[in-house]
N, C-alpha and C positions, 0 to 999 in steps of 0.2 A: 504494500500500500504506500503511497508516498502521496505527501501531502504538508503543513504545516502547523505549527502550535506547539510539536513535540511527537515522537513518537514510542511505543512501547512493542516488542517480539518479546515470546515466550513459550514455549510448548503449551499453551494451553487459554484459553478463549478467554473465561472465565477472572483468570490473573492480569495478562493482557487487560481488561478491561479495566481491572482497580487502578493500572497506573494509569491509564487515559484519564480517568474523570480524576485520577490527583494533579495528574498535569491541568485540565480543563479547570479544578477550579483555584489554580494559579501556583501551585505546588512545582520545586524545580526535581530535576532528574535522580537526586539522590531520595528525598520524599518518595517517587514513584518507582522506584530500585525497593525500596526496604517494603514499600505495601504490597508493591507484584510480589516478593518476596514471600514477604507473610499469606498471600493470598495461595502460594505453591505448595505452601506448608499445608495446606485445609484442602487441595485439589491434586498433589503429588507427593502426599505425605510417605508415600516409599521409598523418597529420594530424597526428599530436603525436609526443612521444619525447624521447630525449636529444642531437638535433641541433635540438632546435627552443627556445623563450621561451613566456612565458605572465605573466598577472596575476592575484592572487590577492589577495580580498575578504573579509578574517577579521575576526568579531566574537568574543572575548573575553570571555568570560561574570563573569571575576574582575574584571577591571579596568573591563567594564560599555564599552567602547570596541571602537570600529570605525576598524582600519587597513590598510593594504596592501602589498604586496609585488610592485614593478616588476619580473620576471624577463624581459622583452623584448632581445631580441639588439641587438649594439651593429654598428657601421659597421666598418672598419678605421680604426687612424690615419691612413692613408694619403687617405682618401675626401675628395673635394669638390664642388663641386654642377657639376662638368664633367663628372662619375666617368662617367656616363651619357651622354654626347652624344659625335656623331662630332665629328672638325674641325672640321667643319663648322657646329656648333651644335644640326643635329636630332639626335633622341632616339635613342638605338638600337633596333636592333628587338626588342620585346620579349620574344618566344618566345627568341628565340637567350640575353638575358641572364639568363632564367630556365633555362634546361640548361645553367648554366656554374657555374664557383667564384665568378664576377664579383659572384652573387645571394648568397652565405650569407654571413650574420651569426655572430657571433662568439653561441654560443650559452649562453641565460641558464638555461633550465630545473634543468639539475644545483644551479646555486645558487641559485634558488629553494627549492627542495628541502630543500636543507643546512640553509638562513635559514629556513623556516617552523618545521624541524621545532626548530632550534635557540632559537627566538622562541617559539615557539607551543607545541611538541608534548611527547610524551613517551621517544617511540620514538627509539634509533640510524636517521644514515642506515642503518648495514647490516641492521638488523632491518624497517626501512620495503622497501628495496627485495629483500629473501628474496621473495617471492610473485612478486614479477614476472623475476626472474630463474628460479624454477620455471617459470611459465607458458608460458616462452619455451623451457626446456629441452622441457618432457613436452608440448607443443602446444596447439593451440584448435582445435576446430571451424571451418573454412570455412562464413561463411555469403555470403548472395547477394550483400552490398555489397560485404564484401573480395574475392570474386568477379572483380567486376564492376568496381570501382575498379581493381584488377589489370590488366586487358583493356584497361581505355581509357588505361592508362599504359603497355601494354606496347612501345608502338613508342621511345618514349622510353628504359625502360628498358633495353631493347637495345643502346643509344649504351652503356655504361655493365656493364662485364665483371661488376665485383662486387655491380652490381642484379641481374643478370639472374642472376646463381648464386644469391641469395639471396629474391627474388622470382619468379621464372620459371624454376621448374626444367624441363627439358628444352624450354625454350623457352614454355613452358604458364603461364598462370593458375592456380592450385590450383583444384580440383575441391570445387565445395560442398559439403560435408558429409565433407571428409579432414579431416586433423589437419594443421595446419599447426607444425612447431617450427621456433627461431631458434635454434641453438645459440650463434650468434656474437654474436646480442642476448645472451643470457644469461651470454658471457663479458663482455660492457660492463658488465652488473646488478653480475655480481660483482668486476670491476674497480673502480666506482665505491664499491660497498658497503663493502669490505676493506682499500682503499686512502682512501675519502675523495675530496672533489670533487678534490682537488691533480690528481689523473691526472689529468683534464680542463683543467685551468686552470694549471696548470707539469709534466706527467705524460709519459709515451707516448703516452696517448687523446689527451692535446691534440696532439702532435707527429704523432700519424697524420692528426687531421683539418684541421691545417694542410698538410700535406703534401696531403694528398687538393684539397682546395680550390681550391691554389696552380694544383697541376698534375693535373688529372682526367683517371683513366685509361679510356683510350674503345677499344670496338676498333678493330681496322683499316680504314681509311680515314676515318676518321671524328676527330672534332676537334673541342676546344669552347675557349672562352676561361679563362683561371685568373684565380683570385681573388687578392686583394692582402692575405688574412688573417696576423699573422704571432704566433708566441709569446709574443711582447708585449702583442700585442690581448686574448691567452688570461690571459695576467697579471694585466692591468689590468681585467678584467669585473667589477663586483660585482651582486649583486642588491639593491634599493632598498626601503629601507622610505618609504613615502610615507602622506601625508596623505590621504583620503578626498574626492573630492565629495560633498559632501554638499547634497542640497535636501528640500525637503519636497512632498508633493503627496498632501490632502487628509486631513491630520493625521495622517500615517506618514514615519517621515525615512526619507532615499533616498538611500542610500549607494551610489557605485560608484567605477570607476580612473579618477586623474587622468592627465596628462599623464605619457608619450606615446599613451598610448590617449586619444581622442575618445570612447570611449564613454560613462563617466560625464560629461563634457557636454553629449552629445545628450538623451541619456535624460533630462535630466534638463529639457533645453529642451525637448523634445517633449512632455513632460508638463506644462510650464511653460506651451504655447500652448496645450494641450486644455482646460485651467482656464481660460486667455485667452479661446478659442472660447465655453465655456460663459457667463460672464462677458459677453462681447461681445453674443448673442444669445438670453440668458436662458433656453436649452434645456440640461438635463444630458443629459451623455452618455449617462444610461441609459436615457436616455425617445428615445434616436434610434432608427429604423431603420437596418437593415446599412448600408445606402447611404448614409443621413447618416455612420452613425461613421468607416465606411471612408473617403471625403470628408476629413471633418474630421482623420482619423488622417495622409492621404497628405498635406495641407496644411500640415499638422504635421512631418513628420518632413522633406518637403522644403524646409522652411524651415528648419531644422537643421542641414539637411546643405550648406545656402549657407550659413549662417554660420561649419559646421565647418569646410568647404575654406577659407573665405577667413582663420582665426583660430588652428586648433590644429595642434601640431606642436611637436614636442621641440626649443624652442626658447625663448628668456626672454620677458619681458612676456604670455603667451598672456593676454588677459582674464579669467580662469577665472570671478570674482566677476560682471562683469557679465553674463557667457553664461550663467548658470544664476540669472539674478535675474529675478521674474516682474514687474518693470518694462519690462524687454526685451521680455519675451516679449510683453506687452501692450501697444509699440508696435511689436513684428512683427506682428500679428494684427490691426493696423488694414485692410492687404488682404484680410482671408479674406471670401471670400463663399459665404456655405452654400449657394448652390445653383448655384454655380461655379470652374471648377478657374482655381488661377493660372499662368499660358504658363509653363512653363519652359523656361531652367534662372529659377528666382527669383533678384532681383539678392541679395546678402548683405547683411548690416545693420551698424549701427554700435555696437558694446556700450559707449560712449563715459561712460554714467554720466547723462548728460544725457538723461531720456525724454519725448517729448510723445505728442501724443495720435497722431502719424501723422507717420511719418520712412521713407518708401518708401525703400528702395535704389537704385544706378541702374548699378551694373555685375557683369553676369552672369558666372557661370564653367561649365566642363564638369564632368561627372563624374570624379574622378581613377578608375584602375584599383585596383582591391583582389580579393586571391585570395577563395575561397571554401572553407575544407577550416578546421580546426581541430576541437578537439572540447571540451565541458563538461562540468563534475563538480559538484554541491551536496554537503554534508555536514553533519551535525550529530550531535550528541552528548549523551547522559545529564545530562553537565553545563549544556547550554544553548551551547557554543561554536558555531560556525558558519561555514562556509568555502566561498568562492563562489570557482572556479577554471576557467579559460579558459585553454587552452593548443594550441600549433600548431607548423606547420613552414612556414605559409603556404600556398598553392594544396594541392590533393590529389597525395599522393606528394613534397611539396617539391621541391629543384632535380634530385631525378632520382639524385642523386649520394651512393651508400653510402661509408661507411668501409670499409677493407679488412680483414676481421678480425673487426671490431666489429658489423656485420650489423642498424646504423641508419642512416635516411637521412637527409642535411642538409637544413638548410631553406635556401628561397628568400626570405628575409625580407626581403632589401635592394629587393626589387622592388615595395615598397610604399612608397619614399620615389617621390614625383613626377621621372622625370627631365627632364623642363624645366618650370619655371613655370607653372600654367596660365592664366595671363592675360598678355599684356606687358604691363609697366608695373606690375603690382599685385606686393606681397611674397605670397612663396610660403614655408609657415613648414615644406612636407613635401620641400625639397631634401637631397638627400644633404650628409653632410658630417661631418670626423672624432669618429669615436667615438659619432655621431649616434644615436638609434633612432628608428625609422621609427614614424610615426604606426599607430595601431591602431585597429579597431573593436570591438575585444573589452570586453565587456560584465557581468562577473562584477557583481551586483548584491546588497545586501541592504537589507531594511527593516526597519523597527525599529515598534512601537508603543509610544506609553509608555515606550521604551528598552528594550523587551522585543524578541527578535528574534519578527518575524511570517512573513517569507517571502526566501527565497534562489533567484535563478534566473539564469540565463545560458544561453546560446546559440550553434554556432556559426555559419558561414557569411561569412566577411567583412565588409563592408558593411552586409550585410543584416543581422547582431548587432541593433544597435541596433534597428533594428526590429522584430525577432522578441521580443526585450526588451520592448520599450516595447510591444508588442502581444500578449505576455503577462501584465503586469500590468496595462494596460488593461482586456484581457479579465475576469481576474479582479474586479477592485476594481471595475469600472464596468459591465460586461457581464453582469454574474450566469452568470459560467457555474463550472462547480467546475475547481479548478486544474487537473485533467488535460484539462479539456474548452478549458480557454483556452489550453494547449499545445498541444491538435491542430488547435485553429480555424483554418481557409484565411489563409494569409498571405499580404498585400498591401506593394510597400518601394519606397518611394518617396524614391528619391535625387538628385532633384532633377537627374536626366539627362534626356534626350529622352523617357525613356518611362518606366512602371515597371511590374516585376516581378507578377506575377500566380498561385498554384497553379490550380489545371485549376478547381477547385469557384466561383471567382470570374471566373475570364478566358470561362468558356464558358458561363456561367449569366446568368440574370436582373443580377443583381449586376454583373457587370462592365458588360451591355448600360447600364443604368442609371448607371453611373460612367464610360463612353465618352460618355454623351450630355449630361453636366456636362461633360468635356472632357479627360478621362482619356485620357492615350495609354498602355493597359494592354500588355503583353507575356508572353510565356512566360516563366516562372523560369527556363528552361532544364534543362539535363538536368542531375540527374534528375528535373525538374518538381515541385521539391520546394523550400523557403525555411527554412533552418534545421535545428536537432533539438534542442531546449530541454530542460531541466531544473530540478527546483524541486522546494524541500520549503517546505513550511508548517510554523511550530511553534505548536502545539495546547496547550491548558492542559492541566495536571494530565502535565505530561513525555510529552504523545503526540507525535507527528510524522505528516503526509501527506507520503508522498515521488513524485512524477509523472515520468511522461518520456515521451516521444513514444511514441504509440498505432501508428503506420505510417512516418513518413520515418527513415532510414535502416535500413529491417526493425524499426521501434522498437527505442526502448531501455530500460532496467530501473529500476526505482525498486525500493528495499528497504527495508526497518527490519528492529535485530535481533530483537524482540518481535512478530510480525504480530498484531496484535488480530482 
């Protein structure tokens, strides 16, 4: 849709909406960031809410500056990089630590929330979250995802008394097209709004979801591990104002979250070796064919993603400067060969400062595990403000584990720090440890021309962020295709594991046959054979906006502006 006044994208109709009418009635872009927010919480509460973290990418139209907001869940004090292995040394088994309190993080979203709006916005929290605390009271529509994500969680939710009252009534899925209400979501909205973050972080809400955590109530016969969360951890959380990555890539600066999210440094190297590739074999990207760019894009992103595992991680020294310097990049890109894929996993590189012309790697790593479930919001505003927002509970449904009362569910967040090493011998920077946060792939992006903002996007899906990212702006800038057409493009995510990621339109066509016979070990996305659900607005001269969102994966999702032209 593109039009004027402000625009809001989102996966979902319903949220999309709360931020139009906060922009329409004069509310700026971070105001309409925290309400779409809160509104995804009551309409996508398997993926984000107020038991979950998020990162948020805000330019500033007054100050002409782009900064950001670490709201990612922290560790307990208690955590250390054994938290996770038996006696023994091995890892625990994963399923069991993701259905426990052992997985939730001390959660950042609420102040996130408070900080943007207190930084940035205009709006009270309690006036930002009114709409979602409605939404939650008078219902949504049931459509086919929350359906369907319901069904594949429901044996899990089961284990878990106060899921299953408030997700599974009579044992059931809701039924597509009923009205689904939270009432006890909407006592949280109003709890939070009326009271302030305090209830969460020295309150009752915090003291119910410590309680819950500790010791999770399961029914009978059944049993899971508790968490080491305590009112202390609830005390000590803040939300982070951080400095930007910042890179450029082909005279647009390329802002996105630093440290503990990976994703503003992938994206930013990935983009750094597609310039490299171009550069190295005198072809631009836009003169390739699908098969070269795909090629060049997987080579790219899985060179990335060896350097992210072996370098980033909420931990000091990260190289941040040399991993997004296209020195690096262009002696990582000494091995790429266009018309051949490199064996993974690729070894990782050295961002040492020192580059020559060819400084191969020589020790490889595996894929670490990363959930797949969070969701994204773009926003902007009349005034030119801008706000790129990624937020989660980690995997779809998070640990499974509602508050009693409060009628949201906690995240599994903790299950994204690595639990053992994955190499011996090599430092591991994604070990658990107190107070820690867990590396991220979340990806909230903006870019700038001229220091004018041009384009705002992010994406969810774990891992695959970064990629659906970087192969969104690809798409666009280098691909000629128009923004909505470079969101629904066939995604390809190349993580530098045994195989990679494929939607149906690449793994079974011409295309894939052609990138298997370079040396592609392609695979299924898996279910639901889908890679992402992106969003993104363009800003247009003269105060227009295009605002995009997915055309089909996850039932698409809404893009709006208040003016439709």
């Amino acid at each position: 849709m593109t039009g004027s006044g402000g625009a809001v994208s989102s996966v979902d109709r319903d949220a999309s909406q709360v931020g139009i009418d906060v922009l329409a009635r004069g509310g700026n872009a971070a105001d309409a960031a925290v309400a779409t927010a809160a509104a995804l919480g009551v309409t996508e509460p398997y993926s984000a809410g107020i038991g979950g973290g998020g990162f948020l990418v805000y330019y500033d139209a007054r100050s002409r500056k782009v900064s950001t907001v670490d709201g990612r869940e922290t560790a307990p004090a208690t955590f250390t990089e054994n938290t996770f292995r038996n006696p023994d040394g091995s890892p625990m088994v994963f399923n069991t630590v993701v259905n426990s309190g052992l997985s939730i993080g001390v959660p950042g979203t609420p102040a996130l929330w408070a900080k943007a709006l207190r930084d940035y916005g205009t709006l009270s929290l309690n006036a930002a979250l009114k709409p979602a605390e409605r939404l939650a009271a008078k219902g949504f529509v049931v459509d086919q995802t929350f359906h369907d994500q319901t069904v594949q969680n429901a044996d899990r939710f089961s284990v878990f008394p106060e899921t299953a009252k408030v997700f599974l009534r009579g044992g059931q899925a809701p039924a597509v097209g009923s009205v689904f209400t939270n009432p006890d979501m909407a006592k949280a909205y109003r709890t939070l709004r009326t009271q302030g973050t305090g209830a969460l972080y020295a309150g009752a809400l915090g003291r119910a979801i410590v309680a819950e955590a500790r010791a999770p109530h399961t029914k009978a016969g059944s049993s899971v591990m508790g968490g080491q969360m305590t009112t202390r951890d609830l005390a000590a959380y803040r939300a982070l104002t951080k400095a930007p990555i910042h890179s450029q890539y082909k005279g647009y600066d390329v802002y996105g979250m630093p440290v503990p999210s990976s994703g503003g440094i992938a994206v930013a190297e990935i983009l750094n070796l597609v310039q490299a590739y171009e550069d190295r074999t005198g072809v631009s990207t836009s003169d390739l064919s699908d098969v070269d760019y795909l090629h060049r894009f997987s080579e790219a992103s899985a060179t990335a993603f060896a350097d992210r595992n072996r370098w980033v991680g909420d931990v000091p020294g990260v190289p941040v400067k040399e991993l997004t310097d296209p020195a690096f990049a262009a002696e990582r890109a000494c091995l790429f060969d266009p018309k051949r894929a490199q064996p993974r996993p690729i070894p990782f590189g050295s961002p040492d400062g020192a580059y020559t012309p060819c400084a191969p790697g020589t020790v490889v790593q595996s894929e670490p595990y990363e959930g797949q479930s969070t969701t994204h919001l773009t926003a902007t505003d009349r005034w030119g403000n801008v706000a790129s927002y990624t937020l989660t509970i980690e995997q779809t449904g998070g640990s499974g584990i509602t508050v009693p009362g409060y009628g949201f569910l906690l995240n599994n967040e903790l299950t994204d720090f690595n639990f053992t090493p994955l190499t011996k011998g090599v430092p591991d920077p994604n070990l658990p440890g107190p107070g820690k946060r867990p590396r991220s792939s979340m990806s909230p992006t903006i870019l700038l021309d001229g220091g004018r903002p041009f384009l705002a996007v992010g994406s969810p899906g774990g891992a695959t962020i970064i990629t659906s990212v970087s192969q969104t702006i690809l798409g666009y800038l280098d691909r000629d295709l128009s923004l909505v057409d470079a969101i629904a493009a066939p995604r390809l995510s190349s993580r530098n594991g045994s195989s990679e990621g494929a939607e149906p339109a690449i793994l079974s066509g011409p295309t894939g046959a052609a990138l298997t016979a370079m040396g592609h070990a392609l695979a299924s996305a898996g279910t639901p054979n889908e890679i992402g659900a992106a969003t993104a607005i363009r800003s247009l001269r003269g105060g227009l906006f295009e605002a995009a969102a997915e055309t089909t994966r996850r039932g698409g999702g809404s893009a709006m502006v208040v003016h439709p032209r």
